[in-house]
Structures are given as C-alpha cells and as structure tokens.
N, C-alpha and C positions, 0 to 999 in steps of 0.2 A: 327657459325651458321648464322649468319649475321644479315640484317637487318628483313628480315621474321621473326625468332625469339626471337628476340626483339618485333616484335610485338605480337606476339604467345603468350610471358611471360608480357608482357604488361596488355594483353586482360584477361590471365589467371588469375593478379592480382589484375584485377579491377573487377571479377566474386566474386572471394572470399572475396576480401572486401565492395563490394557491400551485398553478404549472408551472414555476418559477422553483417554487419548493421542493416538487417532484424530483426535476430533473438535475436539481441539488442535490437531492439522495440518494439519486439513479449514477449519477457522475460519483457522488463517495462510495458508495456502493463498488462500482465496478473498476475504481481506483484501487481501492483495498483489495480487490480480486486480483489485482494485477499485483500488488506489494507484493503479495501474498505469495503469487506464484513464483515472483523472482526471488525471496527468502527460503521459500521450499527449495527450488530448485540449489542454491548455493548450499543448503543446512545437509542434502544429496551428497554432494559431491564433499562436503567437511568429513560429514558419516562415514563415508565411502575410505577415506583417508583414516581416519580416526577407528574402522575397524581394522586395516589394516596394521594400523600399531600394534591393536588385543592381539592378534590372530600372528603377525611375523614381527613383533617385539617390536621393530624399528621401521622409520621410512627411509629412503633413499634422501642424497641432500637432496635433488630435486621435487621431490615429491614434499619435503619438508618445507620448503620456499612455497610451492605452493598451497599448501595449505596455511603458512602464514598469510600470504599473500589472501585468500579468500577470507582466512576470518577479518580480515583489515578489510576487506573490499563489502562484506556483509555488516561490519559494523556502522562503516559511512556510508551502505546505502540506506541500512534502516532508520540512523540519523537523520538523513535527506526525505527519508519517507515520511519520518515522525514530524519532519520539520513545515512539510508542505503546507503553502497556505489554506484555512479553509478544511485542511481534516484530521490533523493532532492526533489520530490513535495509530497505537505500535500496533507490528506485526506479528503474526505468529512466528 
C-alpha cells in the first residue's frame, strides 16, 4: 500500500488510542465519583453518631457497635478503593 497507508494506519492508531485514553479517564473519573459518594455517605452516618456523643455524652451499646462497626466497614472499603486496579487515589 505504501507510504499513504502507513499513514492511514498511523492516523487510525493514534484515534483509537487517543479514545482508548478517554474513556480511561471518564471510567476513573466517575469511579472516584462513586468512592466518593460511598465514604460521604458512611463519614454521615459516623457524624451523626459522633455528635450525638458532644450533644448526650454517651451512645447506647447499640449504637456504639455500630458505629464501630462503620468505622471498620469505612476503613476496608476505602482500602478496597485505594486498592483498585488501575486507580490508586484515596478518597475524601
């Protein structure tokens, strides 16, 4: 084919791996958006716990189980999160 397409296959490989890169940064992108939402959402409900300490000095045992229970379940997820292949940054 010659040297035309060489550049054709050229052009065509740097399209695909240029949209290749995209949707790699669109996918960590809206990965992180999810991390993110799921750490807010848990750091909610720790807050929620954690003023009720300030506010009534103590929690119930049940309420103290859980709130162990979330800081434990917010630590291995953000580990899990940090851990994922492909995007290595922590969460808020």
């Amino acid at each position: 084919m010659g040297a035309v397409g060489d550049v054709g296959r050229e052009f065509l490989g740097r399209m695909r791996s240029g949209a290749n890169e995209r949707l790699d940064e669109q996918f960590s992108i809206g990965f992180n958006e999810a991390a993110n939402l799921c750490v807010d959402l848990l750091n909610q409900k720790i807050n929620g716990l954690m003023n009720k300490i300030t506010s009534d000095g103590s929690l119930s045992t049940p309420e103290q189980h859980l709130l162990a229970g979330l800081n434990s379940l917010k630590s291995e997820m953000e580990q899990g999160l940090y851990d994922y292949p492909g995007v290595g940054t922590p969460t808020g």
